[in-house]
C-alpha positions as CSV (number, residue, x, y, z in Angstrom):
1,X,11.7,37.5,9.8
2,X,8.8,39.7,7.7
3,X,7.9,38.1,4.2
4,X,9.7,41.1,3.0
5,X,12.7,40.0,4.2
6,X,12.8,36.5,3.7
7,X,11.9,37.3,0.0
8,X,15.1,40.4,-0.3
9,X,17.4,37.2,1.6
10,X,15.9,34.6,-0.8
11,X,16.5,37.5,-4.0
12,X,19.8,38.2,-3.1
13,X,21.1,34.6,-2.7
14,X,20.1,33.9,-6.3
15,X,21.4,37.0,-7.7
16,X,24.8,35.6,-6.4
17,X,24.4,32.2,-7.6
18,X,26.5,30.5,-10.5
19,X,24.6,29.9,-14.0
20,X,24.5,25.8,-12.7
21,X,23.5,26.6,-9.2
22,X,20.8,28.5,-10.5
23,X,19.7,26.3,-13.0
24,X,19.2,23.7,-10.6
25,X,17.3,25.8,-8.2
26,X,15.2,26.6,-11.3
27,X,14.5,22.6,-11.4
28,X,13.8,22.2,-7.8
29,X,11.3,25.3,-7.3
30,X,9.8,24.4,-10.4
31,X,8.8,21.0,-9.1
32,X,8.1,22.1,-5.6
33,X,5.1,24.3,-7.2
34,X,4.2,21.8,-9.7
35,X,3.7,18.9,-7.0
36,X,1.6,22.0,-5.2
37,X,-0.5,22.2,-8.2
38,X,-0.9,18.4,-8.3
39,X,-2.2,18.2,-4.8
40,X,-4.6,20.7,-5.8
41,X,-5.7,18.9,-8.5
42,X,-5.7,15.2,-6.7
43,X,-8.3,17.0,-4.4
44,X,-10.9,18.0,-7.3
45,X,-10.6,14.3,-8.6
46,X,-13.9,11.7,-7.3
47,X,-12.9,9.0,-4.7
48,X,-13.5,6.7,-7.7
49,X,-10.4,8.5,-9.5
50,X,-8.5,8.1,-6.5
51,X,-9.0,4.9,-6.2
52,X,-8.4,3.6,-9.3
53,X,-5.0,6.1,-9.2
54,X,-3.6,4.4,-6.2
55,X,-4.6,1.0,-7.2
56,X,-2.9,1.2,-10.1
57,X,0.1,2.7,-8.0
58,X,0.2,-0.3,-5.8
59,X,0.3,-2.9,-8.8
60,X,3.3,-1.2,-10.5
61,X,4.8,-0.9,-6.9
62,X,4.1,-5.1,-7.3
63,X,5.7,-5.4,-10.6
64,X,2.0,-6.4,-11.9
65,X,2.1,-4.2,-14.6
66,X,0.9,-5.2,-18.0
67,X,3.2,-4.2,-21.7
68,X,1.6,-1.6,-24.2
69,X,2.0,-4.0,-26.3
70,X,-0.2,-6.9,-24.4
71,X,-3.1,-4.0,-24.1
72,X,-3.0,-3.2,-27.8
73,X,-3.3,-6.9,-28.6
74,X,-6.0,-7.0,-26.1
75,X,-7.5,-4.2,-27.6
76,X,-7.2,-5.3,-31.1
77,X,-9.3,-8.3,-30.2
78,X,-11.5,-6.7,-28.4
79,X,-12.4,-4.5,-31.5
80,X,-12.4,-7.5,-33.9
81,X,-14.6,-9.3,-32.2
82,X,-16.8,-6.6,-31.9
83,X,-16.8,-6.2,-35.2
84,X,-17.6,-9.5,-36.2
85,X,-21.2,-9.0,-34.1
């Protein structure tokens, strides 16, 4: 099948499709090209980036994450003490 055709089949499925159906086709294609993109972009990112993305991956996959609110605590005393230099 030529591009052409697979795009009139592709364009004349939708046409047919119910306002939900076609809403939810919206969704999928929508995150099919967005995950495209992303892939894109993980490429243009240093190994140091990618390392620090999929380390932090593998500690949420380990439950070893740490609350908002324990970082702003952290943060806040970080800053005080600073401060008091």
């Amino acid at each position: 099948m030529t591009t052409a055709e697979l795009k009139l089949n592709l364009f004349r499925q939708i046409d047919t499709m119910d306002e939900n159906r076609l809403e939810e086709l919206y969704g999928i294609m929508s995150n099919y090209l967005a995950s495209q993109n992303n892939l894109d972009e993980w490429s243009l990112l240093s190994e140091q980036q990618q390392k620090g993305i999929l380390s932090a991956i593998e500690e949420a996959e380990a439950n070893e994450l740490v609350s908002h609110k324990k970082v702003m605590e952290r943060a806040h005393k970080k800053l005080a003490n600073a401060l008091q230099s």
